[in-house]
TIRO-2110 file (N, C-alpha, C; in Angstrom, 1 decimal):
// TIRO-2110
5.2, -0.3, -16.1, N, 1, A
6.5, -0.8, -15.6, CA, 1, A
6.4, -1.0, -14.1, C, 1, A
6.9, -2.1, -13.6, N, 2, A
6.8, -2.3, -12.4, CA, 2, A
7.9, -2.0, -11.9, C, 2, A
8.2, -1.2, -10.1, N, 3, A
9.7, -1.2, -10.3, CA, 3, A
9.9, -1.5, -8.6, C, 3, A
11.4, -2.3, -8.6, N, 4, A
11.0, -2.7, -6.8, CA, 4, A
11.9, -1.9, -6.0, C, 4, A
11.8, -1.1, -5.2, N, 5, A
12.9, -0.7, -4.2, CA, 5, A
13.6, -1.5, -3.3, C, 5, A
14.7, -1.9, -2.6, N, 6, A
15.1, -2.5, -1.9, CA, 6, A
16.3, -2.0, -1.1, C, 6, A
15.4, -1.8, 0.3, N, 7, A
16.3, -0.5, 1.1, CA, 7, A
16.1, -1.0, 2.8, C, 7, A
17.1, -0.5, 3.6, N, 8, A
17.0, -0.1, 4.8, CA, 8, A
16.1, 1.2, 4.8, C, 8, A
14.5, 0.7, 5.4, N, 9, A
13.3, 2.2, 4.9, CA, 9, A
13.5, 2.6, 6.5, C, 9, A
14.4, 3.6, 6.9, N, 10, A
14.6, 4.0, 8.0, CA, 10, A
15.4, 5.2, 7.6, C, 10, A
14.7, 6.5, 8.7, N, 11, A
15.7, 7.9, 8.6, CA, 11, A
15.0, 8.4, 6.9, C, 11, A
16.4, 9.1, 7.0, N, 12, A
16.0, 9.7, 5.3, CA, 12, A
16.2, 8.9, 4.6, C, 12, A
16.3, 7.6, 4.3, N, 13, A
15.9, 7.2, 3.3, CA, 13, A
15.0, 6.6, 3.2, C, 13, A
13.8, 6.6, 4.2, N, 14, A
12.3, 6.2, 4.1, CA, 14, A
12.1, 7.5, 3.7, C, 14, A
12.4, 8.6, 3.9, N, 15, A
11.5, 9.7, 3.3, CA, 15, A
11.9, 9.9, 1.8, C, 15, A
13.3, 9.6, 1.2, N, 16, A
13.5, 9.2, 0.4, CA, 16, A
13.1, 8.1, -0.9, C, 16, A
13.0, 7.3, -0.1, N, 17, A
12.0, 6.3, -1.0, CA, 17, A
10.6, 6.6, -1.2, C, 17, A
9.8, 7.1, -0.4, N, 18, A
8.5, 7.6, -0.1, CA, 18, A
8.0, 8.9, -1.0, C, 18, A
9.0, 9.8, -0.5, N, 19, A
8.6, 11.1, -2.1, CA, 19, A
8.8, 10.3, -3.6, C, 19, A
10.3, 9.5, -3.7, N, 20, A
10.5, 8.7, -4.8, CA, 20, A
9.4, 8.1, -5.4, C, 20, A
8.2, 7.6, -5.1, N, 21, A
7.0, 6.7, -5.1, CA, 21, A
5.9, 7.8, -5.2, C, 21, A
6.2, 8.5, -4.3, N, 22, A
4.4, 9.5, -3.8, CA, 22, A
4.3, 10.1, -5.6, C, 22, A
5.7, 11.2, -5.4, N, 23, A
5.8, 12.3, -6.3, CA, 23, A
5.8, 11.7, -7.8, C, 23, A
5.8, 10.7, -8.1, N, 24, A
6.8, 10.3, -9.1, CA, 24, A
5.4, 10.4, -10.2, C, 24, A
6.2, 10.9, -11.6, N, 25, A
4.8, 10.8, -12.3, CA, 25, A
5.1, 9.8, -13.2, C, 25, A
4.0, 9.4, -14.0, N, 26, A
4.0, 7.9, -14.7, CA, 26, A
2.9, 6.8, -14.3, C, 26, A
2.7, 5.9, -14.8, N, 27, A
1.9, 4.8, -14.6, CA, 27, A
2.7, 3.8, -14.5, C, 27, A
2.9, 3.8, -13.2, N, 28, A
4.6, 2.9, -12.1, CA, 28, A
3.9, 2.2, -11.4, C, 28, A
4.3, 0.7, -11.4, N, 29, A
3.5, 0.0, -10.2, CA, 29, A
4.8, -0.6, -9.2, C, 29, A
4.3, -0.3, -7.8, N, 30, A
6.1, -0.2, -7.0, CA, 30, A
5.8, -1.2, -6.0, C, 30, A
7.2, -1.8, -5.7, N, 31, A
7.1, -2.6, -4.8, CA, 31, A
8.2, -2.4, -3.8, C, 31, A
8.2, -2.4, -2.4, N, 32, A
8.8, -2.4, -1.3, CA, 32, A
9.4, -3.7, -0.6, C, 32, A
10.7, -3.4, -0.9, N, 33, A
11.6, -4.6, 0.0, CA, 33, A
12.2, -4.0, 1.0, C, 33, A
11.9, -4.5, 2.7, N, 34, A
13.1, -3.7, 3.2, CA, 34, A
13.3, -4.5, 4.6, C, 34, A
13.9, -3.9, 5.6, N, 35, A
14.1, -4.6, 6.8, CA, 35, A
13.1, -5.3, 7.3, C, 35, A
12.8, -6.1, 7.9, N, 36, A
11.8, -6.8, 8.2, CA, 36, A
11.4, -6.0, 10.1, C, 36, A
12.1, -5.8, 10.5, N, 37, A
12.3, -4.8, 11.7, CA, 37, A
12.3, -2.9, 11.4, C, 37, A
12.2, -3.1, 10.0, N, 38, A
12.5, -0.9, 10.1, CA, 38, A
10.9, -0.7, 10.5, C, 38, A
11.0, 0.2, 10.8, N, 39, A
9.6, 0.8, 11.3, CA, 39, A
8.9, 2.1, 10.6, C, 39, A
8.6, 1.8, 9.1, N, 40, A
8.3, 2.5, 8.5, CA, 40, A
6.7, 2.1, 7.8, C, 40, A
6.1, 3.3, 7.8, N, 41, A
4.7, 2.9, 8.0, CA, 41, A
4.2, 3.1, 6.2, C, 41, A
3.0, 2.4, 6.0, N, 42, A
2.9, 2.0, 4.8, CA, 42, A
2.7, 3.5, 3.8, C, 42, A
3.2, 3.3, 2.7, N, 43, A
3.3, 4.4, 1.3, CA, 43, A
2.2, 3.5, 0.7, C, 43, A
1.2, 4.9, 0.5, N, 44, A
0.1, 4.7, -0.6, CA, 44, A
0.4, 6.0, -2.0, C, 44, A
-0.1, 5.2, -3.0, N, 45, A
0.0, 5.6, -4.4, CA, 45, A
-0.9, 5.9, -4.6, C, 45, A
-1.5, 7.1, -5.3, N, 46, A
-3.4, 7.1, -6.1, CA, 46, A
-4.1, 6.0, -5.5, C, 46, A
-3.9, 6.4, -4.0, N, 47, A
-4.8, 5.8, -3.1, CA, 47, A
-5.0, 4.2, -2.8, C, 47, A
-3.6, 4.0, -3.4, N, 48, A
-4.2, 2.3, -2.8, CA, 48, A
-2.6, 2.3, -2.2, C, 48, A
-2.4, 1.4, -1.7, N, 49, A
-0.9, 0.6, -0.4, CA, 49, A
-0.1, 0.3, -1.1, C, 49, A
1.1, 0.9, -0.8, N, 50, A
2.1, 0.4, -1.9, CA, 50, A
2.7, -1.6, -1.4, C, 50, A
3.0, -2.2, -2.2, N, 51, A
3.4, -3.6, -1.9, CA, 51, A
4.3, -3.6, -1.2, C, 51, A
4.5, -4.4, 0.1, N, 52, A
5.5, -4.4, 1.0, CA, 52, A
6.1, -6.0, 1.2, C, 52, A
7.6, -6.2, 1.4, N, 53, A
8.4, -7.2, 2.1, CA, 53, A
8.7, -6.9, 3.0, C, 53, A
9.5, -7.7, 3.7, N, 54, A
10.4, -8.0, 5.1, CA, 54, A
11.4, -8.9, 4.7, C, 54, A
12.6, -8.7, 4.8, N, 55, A
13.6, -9.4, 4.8, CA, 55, A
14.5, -9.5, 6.0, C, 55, A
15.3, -10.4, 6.2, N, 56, A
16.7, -10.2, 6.7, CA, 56, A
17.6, -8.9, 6.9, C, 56, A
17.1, -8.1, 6.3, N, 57, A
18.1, -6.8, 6.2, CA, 57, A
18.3, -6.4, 7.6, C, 57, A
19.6, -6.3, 7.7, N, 58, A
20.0, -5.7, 8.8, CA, 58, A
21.5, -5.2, 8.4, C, 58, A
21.5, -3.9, 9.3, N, 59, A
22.8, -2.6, 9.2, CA, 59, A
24.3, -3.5, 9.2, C, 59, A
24.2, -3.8, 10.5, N, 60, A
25.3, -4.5, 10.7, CA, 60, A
26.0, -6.0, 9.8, C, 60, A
27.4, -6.2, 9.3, N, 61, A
27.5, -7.4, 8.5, CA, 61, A
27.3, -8.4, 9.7, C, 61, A
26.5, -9.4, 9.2, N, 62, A
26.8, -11.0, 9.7, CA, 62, A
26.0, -11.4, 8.1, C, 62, A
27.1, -12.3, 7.8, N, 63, A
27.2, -13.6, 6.8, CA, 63, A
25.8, -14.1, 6.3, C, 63, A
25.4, -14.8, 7.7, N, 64, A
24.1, -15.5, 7.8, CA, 64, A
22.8, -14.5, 7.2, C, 64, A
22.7, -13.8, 8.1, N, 65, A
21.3, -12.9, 8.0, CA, 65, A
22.1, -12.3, 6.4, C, 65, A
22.5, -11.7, 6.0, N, 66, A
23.5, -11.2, 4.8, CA, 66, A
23.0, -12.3, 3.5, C, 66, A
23.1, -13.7, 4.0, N, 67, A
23.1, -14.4, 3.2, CA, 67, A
21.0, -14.9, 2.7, C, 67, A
20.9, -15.0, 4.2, N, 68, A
19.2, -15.0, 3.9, CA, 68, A
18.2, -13.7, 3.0, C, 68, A
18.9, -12.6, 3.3, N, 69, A
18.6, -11.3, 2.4, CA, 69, A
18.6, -11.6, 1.4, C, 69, A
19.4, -12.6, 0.8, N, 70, A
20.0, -12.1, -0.5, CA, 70, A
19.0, -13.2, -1.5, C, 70, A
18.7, -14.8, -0.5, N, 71, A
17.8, -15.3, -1.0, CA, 71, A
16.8, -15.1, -1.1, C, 71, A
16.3, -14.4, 0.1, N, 72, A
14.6, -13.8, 0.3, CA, 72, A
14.5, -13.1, -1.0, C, 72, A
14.9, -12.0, -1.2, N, 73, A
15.2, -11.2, -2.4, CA, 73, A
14.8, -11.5, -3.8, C, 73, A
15.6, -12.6, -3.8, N, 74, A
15.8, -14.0, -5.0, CA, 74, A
14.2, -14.3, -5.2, C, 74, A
14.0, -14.6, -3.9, N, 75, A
12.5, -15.1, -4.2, CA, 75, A
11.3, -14.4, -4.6, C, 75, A
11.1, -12.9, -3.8, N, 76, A
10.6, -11.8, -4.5, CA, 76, A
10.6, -11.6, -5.5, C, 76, A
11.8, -11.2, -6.3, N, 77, A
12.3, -10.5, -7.7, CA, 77, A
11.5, -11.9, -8.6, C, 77, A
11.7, -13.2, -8.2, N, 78, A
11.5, -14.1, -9.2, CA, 78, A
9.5, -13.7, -9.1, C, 78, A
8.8, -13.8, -7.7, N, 79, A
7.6, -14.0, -7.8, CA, 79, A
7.1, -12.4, -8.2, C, 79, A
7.4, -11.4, -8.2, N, 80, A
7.2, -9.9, -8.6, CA, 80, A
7.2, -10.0, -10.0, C, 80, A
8.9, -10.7, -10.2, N, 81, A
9.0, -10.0, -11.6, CA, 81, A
9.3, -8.6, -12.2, C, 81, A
10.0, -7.8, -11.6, N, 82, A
9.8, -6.2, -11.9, CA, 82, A
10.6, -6.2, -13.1, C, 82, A
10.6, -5.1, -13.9, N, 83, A
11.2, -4.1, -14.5, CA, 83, A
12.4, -4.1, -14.3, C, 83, A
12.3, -3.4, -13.1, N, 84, A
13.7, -2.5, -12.6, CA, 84, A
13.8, -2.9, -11.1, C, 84, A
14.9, -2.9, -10.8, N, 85, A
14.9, -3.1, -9.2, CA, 85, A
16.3, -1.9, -9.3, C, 85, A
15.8, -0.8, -7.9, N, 86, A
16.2, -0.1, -7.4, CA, 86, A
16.9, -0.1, -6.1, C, 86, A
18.4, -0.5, -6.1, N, 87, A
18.8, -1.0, -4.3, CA, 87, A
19.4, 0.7, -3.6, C, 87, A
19.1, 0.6, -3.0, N, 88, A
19.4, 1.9, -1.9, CA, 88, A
20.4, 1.5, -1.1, C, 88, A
21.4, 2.4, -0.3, N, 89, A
22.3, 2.5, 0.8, CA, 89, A
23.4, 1.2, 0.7, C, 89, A
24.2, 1.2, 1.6, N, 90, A
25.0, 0.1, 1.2, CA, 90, A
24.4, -1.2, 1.8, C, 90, A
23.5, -1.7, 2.7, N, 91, A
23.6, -3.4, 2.5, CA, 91, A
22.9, -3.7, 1.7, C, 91, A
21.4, -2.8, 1.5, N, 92, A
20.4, -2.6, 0.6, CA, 92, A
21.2, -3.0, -0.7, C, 92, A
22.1, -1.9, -0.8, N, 93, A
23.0, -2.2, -2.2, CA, 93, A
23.9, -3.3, -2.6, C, 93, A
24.5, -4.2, -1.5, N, 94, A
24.8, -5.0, -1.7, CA, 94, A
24.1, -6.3, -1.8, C, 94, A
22.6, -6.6, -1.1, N, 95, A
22.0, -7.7, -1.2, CA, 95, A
21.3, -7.5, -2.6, C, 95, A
20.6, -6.4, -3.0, N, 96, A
20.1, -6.2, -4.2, CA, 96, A
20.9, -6.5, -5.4, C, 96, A
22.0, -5.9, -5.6, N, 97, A
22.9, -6.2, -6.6, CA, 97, A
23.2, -7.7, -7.0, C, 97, A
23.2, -8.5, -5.8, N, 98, A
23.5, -10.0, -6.1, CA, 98, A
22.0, -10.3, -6.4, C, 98, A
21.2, -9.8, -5.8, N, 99, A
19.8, -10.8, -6.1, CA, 99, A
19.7, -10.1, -7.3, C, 99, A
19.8, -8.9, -8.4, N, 100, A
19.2, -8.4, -9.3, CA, 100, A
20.2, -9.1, -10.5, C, 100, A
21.8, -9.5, -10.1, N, 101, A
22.5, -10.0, -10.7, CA, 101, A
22.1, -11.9, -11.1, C, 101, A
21.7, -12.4, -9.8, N, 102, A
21.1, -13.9, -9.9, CA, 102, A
20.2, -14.1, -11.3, C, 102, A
18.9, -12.6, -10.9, N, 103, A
17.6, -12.9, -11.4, CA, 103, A
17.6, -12.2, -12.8, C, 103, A
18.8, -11.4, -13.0, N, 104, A
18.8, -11.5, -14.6, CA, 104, A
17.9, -9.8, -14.5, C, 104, A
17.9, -9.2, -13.3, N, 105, A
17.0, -8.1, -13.7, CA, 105, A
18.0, -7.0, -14.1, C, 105, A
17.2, -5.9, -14.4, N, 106, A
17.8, -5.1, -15.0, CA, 106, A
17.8, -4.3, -13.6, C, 106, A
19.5, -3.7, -13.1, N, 107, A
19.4, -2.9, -11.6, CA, 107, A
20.2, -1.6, -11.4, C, 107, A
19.5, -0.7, -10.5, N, 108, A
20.1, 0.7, -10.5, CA, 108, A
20.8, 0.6, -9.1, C, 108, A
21.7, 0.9, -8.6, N, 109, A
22.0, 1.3, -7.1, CA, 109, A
22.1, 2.8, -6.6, C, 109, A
21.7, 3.4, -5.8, N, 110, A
21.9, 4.1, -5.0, CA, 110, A
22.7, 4.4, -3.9, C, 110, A
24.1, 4.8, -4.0, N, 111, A
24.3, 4.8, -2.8, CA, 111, A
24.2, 5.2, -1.2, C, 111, A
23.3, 6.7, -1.6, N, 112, A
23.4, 7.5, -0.6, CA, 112, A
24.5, 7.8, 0.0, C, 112, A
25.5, 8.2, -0.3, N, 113, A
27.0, 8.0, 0.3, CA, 113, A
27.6, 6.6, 0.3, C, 113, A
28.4, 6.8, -0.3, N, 114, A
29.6, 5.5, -0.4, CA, 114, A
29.7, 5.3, 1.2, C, 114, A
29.5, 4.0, 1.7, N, 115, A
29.8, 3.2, 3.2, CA, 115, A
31.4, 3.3, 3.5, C, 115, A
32.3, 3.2, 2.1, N, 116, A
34.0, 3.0, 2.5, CA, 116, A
34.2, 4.5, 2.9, C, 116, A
33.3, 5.5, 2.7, N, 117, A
33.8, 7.1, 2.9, CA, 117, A
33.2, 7.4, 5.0, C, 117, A
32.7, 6.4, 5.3, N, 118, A
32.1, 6.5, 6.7, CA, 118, A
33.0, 6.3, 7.7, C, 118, A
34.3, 5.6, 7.5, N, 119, A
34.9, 5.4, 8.4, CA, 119, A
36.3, 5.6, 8.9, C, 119, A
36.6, 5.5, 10.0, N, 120, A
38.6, 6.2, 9.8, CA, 120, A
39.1, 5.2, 9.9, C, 120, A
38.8, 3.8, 10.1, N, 121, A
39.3, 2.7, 10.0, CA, 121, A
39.8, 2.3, 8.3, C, 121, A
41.0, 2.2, 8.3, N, 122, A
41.6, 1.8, 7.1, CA, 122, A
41.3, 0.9, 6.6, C, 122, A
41.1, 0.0, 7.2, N, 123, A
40.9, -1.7, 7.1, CA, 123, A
39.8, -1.8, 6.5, C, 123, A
38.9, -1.1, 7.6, N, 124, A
37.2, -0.9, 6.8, CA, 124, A
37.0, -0.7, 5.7, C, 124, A
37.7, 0.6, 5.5, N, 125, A
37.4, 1.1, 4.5, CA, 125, A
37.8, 0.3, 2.9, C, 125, A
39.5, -0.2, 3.2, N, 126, A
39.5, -1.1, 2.1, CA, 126, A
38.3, -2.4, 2.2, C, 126, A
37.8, -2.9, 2.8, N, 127, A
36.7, -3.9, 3.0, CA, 127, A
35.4, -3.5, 1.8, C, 127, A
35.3, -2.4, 2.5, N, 128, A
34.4, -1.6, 2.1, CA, 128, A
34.1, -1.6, 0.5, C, 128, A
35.4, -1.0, 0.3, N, 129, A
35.5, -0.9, -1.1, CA, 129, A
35.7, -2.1, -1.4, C, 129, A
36.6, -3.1, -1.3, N, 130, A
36.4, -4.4, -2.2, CA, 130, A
34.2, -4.6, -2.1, C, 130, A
34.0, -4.5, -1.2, N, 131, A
32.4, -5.1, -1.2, CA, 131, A
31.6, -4.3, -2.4, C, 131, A
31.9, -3.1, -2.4, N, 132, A
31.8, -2.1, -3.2, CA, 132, A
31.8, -2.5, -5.1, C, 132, A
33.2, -3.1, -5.4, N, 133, A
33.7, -2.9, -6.4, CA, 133, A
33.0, -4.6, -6.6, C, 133, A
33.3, -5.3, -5.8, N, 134, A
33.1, -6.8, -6.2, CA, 134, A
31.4, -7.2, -5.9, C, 134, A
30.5, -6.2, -6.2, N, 135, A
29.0, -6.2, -6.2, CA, 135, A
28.3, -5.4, -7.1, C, 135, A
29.3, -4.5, -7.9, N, 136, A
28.9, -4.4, -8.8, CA, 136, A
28.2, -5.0, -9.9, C, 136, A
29.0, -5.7, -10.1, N, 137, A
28.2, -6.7, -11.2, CA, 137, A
27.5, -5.7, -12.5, C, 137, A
26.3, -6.2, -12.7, N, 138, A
25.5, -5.6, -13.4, CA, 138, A
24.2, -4.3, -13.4, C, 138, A
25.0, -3.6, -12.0, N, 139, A
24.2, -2.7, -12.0, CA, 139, A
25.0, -1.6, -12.5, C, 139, A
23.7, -0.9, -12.6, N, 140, A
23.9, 1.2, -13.0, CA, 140, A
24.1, 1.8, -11.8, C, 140, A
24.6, 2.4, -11.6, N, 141, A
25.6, 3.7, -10.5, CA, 141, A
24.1, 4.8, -11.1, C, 141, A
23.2, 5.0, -9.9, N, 142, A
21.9, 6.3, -10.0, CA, 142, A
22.6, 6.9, -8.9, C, 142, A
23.8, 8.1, -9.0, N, 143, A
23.8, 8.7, -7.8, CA, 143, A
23.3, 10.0, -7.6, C, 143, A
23.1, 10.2, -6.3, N, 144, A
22.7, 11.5, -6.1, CA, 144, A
23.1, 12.5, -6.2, C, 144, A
24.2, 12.6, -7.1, N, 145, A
25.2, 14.6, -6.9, CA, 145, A
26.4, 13.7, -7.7, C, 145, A
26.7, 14.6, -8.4, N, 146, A
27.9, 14.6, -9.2, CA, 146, A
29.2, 14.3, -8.8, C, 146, A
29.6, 14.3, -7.4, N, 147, A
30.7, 14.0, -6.7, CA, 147, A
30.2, 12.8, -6.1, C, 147, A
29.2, 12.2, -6.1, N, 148, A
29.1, 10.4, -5.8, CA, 148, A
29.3, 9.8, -7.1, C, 148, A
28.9, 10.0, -8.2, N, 149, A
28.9, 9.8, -9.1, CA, 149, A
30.9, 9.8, -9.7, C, 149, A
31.6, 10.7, -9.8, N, 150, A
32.5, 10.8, -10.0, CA, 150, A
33.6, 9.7, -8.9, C, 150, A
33.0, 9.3, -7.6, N, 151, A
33.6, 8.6, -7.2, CA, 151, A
32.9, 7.2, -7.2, C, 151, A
32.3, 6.9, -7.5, N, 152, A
31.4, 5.8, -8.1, CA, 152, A
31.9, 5.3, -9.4, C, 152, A
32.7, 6.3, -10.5, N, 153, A
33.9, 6.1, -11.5, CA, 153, A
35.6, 5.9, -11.3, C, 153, A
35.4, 6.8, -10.4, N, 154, A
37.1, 6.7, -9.9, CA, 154, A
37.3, 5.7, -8.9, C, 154, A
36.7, 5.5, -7.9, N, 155, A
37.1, 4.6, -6.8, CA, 155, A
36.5, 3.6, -7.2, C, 155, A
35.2, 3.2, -6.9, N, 156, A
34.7, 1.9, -7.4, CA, 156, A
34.6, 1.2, -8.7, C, 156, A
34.8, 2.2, -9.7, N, 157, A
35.4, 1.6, -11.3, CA, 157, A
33.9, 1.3, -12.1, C, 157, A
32.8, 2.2, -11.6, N, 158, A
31.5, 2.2, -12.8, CA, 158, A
32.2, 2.6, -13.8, C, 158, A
31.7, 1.8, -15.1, N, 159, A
32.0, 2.1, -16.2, CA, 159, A
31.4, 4.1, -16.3, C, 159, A
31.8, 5.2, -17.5, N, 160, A
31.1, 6.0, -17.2, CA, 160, A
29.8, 5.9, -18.0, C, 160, A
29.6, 5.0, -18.7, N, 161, A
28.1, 4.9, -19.4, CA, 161, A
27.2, 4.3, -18.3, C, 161, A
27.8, 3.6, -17.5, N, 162, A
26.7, 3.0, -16.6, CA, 162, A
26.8, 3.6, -14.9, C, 162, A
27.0, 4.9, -14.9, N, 163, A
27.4, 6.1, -13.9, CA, 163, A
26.1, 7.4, -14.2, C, 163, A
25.0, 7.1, -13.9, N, 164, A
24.1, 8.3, -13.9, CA, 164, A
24.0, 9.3, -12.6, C, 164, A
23.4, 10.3, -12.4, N, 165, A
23.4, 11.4, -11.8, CA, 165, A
21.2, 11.5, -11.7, C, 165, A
21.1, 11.4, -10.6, N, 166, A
19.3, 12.0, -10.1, CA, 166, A
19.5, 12.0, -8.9, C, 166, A
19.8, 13.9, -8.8, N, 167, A
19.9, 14.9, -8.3, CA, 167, A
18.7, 14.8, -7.2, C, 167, A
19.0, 13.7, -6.2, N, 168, A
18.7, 13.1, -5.2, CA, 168, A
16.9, 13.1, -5.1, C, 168, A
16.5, 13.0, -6.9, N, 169, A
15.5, 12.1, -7.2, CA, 169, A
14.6, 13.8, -7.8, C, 169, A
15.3, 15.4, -7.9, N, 170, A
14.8, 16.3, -7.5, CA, 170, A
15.4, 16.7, -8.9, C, 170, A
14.1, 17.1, -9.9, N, 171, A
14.5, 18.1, -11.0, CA, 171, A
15.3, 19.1, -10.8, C, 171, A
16.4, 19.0, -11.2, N, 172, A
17.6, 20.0, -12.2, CA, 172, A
16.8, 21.6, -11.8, C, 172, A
16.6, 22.1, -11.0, N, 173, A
15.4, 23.8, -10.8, CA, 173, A
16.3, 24.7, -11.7, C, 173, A
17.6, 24.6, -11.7, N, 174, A
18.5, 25.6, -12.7, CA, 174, A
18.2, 25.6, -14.2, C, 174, A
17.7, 24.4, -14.9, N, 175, A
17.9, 24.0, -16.0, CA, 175, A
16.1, 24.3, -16.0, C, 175, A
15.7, 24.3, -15.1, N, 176, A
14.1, 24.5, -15.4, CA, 176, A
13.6, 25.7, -15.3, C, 176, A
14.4, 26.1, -14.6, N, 177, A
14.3, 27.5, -14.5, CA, 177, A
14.5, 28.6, -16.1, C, 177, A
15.9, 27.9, -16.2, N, 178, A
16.6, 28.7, -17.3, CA, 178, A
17.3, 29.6, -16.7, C, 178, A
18.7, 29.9, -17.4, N, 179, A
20.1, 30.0, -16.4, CA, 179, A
19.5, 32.0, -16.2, C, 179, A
18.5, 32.9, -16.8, N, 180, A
18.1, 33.8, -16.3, CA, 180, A
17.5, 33.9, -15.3, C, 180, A
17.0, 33.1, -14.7, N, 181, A
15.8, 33.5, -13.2, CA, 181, A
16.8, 32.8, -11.9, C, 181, A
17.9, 31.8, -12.6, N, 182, A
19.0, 31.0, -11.4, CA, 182, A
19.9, 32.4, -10.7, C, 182, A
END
């Protein structure tokens, strides 16, 4: 199964994506989409480089670069081909969604925290959430903790069949444990 990440690879969520890939067990072939400016140095798998892009991604909205992300993307996903495409954070999440929604792939998002919950601007925040709700599309809600997830149903309107929970990518230790040694 081939599967693509597509993220701002900066802060924790380059260490994020990086254990996601290192740790991960399976015969997974991964590919990396991410800022073409983040500064994040290459992830090797059972010893070989994991596949890298550069896009348009950048933090801040502008339209344009927004809009080149989304085709770059397009173009990867079509020449890759993956499985699964995996979009992280919110612009990550919003260019992936449209490119995974164009290309017919099958997509998880990540939010790392909802972007409409970052700000005390009202305005924003309704922005936010329309960008939120109206990019959904055809992706699965993979959130990290049960309270993104539940607002990922309430606020943004995931159906709850397509609202999963990976416990910020970290086996369940209570359930592994067994509720005697918790």
């Amino acid at each position: 199964m081939k599967i693509l990440h597509l993220g701002q690879v900066i802060g924790g969520l380059d260490i994020y994506i990086r254990n996601s890939i290192i740790y991960a067990e399976g015969d997974y072939e991964y590919i990396l989409v991410h800022g073409d400016k983040d500064n994040n140095k290459p992830i090797e798998k059972n010893g070989e480089r994991v596949k890298e892009y550069g896009i348009s991604l950048y933090r801040n909205l502008n339209l344009w670069n927004d809009f080149k992300a989304i085709i770059q993307a397009v173009r990867i996903i079509r020449k890759e081909q993956p499985d699964l495409l995996h979009c992280h954070s919110a612009k990550g999440g919003v260019v992936g969604r449209v490119a995974g929604f164009l290309t017919r792939t099958k997509t998880f998002y990540t939010p790392h925290a909802f972007s409409f919950l970052s700000t005390q601007s009202r305005l924003k925040r309704k922005i936010y959430l329309f960008i939120e709700r109206s990019t959904k599309l055809n992706a699965w809600l993979l959130a990290c903790s049960e309270s993104e997830r539940a607002m990922g149903i309430n606020l943004v309107h995931y159906h709850e069949d397509k609202a999963l929970v990976w416990n910020n990518a970290v086996p369940d230790a209570v359930n592994e444990l067994g509720n005697d040694e918790a």
